[in-house]
N, C-alpha and C positions, 0 to 999 in steps of 0.2 A: 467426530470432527475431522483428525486424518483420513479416512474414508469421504466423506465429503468434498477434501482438498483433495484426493486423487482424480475422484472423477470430474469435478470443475477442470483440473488442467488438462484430464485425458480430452475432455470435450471440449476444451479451447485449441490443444493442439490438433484434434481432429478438423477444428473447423478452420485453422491457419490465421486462429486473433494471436497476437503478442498478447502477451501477459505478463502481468508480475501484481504476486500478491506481496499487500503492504500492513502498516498497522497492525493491532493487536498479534495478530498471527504469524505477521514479520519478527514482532518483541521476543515471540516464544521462543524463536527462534534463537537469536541474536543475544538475548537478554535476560529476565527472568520471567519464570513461569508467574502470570495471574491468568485471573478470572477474562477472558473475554467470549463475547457469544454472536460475534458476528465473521465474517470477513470481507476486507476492501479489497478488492483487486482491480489495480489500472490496468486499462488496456490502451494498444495501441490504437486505438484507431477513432474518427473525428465521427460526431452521432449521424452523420448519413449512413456507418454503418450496424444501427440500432437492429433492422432486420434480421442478420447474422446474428446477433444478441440474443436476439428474444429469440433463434432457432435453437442459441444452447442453453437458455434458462428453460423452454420446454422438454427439451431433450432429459435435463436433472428435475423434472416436474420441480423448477422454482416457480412461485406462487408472486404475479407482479404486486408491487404494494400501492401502485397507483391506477387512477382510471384510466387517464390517459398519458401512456408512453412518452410517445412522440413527443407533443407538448414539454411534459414535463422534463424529460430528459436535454431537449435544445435550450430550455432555461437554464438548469442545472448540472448539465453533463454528467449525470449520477441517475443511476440505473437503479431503484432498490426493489430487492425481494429477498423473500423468503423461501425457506425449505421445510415446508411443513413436518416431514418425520421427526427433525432434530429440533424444532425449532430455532434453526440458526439463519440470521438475517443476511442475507449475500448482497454485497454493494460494488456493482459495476461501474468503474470511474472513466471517462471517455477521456482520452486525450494524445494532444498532437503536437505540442508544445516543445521549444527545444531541448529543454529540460528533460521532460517526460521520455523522450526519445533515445536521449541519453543513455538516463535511469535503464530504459528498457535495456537497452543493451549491455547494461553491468549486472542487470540480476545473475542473480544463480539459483541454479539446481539443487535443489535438497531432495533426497531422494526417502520418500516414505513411501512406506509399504510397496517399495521394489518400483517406485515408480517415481521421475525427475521432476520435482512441482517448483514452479521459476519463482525465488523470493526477489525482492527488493535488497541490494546490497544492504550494509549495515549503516553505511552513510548515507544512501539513499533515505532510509525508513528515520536516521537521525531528519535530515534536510524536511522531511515531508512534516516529523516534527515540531519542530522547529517552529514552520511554518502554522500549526494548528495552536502552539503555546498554551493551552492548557495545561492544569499541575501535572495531572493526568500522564500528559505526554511530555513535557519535563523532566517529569521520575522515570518514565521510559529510554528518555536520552540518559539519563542518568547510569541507568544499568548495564543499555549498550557499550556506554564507555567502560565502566566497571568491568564487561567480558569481553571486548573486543579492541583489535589492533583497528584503528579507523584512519583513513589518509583525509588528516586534519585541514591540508590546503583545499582539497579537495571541497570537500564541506564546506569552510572559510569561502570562496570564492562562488560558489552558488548563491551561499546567505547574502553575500555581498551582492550580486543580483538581485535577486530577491526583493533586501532592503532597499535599493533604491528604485525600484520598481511601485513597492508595496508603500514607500514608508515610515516601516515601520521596524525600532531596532531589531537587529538578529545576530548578527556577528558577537556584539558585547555580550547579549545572554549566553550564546553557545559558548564564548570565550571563559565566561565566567563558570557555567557548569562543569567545563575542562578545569580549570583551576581548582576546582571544588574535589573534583572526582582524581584529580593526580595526587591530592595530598592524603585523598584518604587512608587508611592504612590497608 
């Protein structure tokens, strides 16, 4: 899997995409070690630049998982494939948003295997979260707070976009998992 995240980012920075890998891969990161068999990685950039894409999905012989790219990814903005040696499913997230832009800019560098792979801050990968609410990703925010110092306005005032954008509550959850995880022992 770290082999496989070196060369996605070698070959994203070769090609001058932003990046930042997120989810599961971000948790390992940030939080605690589970099972996951994929990786999401946002990129910077809005699907007219799909072609650059699919130049560095063939460059790591990733395997597209649909018939038609195009199509599908202007519906979805989610690029999926696979790497058939590992079986591990790579998911290219497109976007341009001011959030996302943000985001881009607060990753950081983890450096494996001698080489700088751009994570999703830790509040980021909460925020992204957050937003998916599954238990799944719950107990991942959960952990994150558990290992990490996180800048809670920070967080707090995105959710708060978000929810009023979306909806649908987020601050209160995030508020209450905070409460949950400071008392723990």
């Amino acid at each position: 899997m770290s082999n496989l995240l070196v060369h996605l980012a070698k070959a994203l920075d070769e090609a001058g995409i932003p990046y930042m890998v997120i989810g599961g891969q971000a948790v390992l990161i940030y939080g605690e070690p589970r099972l996951t068999r994929d990786i999401d990685v946002t990129l910077g950039l809005t699907v007219d630049a799909l072609p650059r894409v699919m130049d560095v999905a063939r460059a790591l012989n990733l395997r597209v998982l649909v018939e038609d790219p195009e199509a599908f990814v202007r519906q979805t903005w989610v690029l999926p494939t696979l790497h058939p040696p590992t079986g591990l499913r790579v998911d290219f997230l497109f976007s341009w948003t001011p959030y996302e832009q943000q985001a881009l800019q607060r990753a950081r560098p983890v450096v494996i295997e001698g080489y700088p792979v751009r994570f999703a801050s830790p509040e980021d990968v909460i925020i992204h979260k957050m937003l998916a609410g599954r238990s799944r990703d719950l107990e991942d925010v959960r952990t994150i707070l558990r290992k990490q110092d996180v800048d809670v306005a920070y967080i707090r005032a995105w959710l708060q976009a978000f929810e009023a954008t979306l909806s649908q509550p987020l601050v209160a959850p995030f508020d209450q998992l905070l409460q949950e995880e400071s008392h723990d022992p």
